[in-house]
C-alpha positions in Angstrom: 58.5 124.4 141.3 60.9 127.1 142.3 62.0 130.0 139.5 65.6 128.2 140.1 64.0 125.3 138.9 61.9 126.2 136.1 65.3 128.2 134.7 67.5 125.1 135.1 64.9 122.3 133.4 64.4 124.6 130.2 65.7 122.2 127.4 69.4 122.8 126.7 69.7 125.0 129.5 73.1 126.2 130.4 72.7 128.8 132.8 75.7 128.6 134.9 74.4 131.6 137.5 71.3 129.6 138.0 72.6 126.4 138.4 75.1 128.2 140.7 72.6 130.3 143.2 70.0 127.6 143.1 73.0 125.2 144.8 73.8 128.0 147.0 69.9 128.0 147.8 70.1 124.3 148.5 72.8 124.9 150.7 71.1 127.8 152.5 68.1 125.0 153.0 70.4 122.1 154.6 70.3 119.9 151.2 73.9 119.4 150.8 73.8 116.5 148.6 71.6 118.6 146.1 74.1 121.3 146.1 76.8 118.8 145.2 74.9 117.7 142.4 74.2 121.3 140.9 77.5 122.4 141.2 78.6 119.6 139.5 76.6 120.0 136.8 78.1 123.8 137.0 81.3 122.6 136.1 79.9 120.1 133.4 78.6 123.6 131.7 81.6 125.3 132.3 84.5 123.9 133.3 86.3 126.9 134.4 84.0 128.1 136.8 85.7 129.0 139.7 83.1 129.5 142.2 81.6 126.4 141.9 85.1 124.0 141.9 85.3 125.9 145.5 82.1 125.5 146.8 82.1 121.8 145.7 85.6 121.3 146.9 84.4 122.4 150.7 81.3 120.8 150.3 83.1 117.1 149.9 85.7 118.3 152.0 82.9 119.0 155.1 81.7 115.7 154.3 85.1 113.7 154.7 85.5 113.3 151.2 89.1 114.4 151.0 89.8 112.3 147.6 87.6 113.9 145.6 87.9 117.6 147.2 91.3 117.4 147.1 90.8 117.1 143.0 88.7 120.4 142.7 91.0 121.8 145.1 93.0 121.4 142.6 91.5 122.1 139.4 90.4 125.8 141.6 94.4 126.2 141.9 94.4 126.0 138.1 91.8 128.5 137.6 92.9 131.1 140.0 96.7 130.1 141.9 96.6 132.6 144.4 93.3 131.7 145.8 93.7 131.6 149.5 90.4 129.2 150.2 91.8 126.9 147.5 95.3 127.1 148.9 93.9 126.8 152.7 91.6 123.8 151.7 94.2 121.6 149.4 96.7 122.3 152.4 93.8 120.9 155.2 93.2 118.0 152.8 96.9 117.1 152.0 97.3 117.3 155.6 94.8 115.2 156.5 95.5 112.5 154.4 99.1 112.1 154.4 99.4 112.9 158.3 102.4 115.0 157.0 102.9 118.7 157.7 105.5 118.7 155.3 103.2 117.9 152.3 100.3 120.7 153.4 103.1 123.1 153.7 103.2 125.2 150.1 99.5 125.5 150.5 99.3 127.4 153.7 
């Protein structure tokens, strides 16, 4: 069991930073799917994480699930509305699922 591990099984443990750099680990070791599922849990500790609504966002996006990155997308616009990845990746997304330059437009 990794240190990453041990920190983020303690009971009650709501260690955003570890939940955060063990996903970026995962990611580092090709387990995507892991990743998604820590940084989710990120933003179940603290919703207003911004790092991890981005990383998630073009994690789902990578995996052509434009739906649901389009929605952290999003919620990262909320937290920080001059992010350029966040503006970039919800105008890529928008894009891509309405075929319409027009609607990608005020995000690029």
């Amino acid at each position: 069991m990794s240190t990453f591990e041990k920190a983020i099984n303690q009971p009650g443990s709501t260690n955003v930073s570890a939940h955060f750099y063990y996903a970026v680990l995962c990611d580092k070791q090709k387990d995507t799917n892991k990743a998604i599922s820590l940084l989710k849990k990120c933003l179940v500790i603290d919703q207003e994480h911004f790092p991890s609504c981005i990383h998630l966002a073009t994690f789902l996006a990578n995996q052509g699930e434009n739906q649901k990155a389009s929605k952290y997308f999003k919620h990262a616009l909320k937290l920080d509305p001059n992010s350029v990845p966040a503006n970039f990746g919800l105008g890529k997304i928008l894009h891509a699922l309405t075929e319409s330059v027009e609607a990608s437009i005020p995000y690029y």
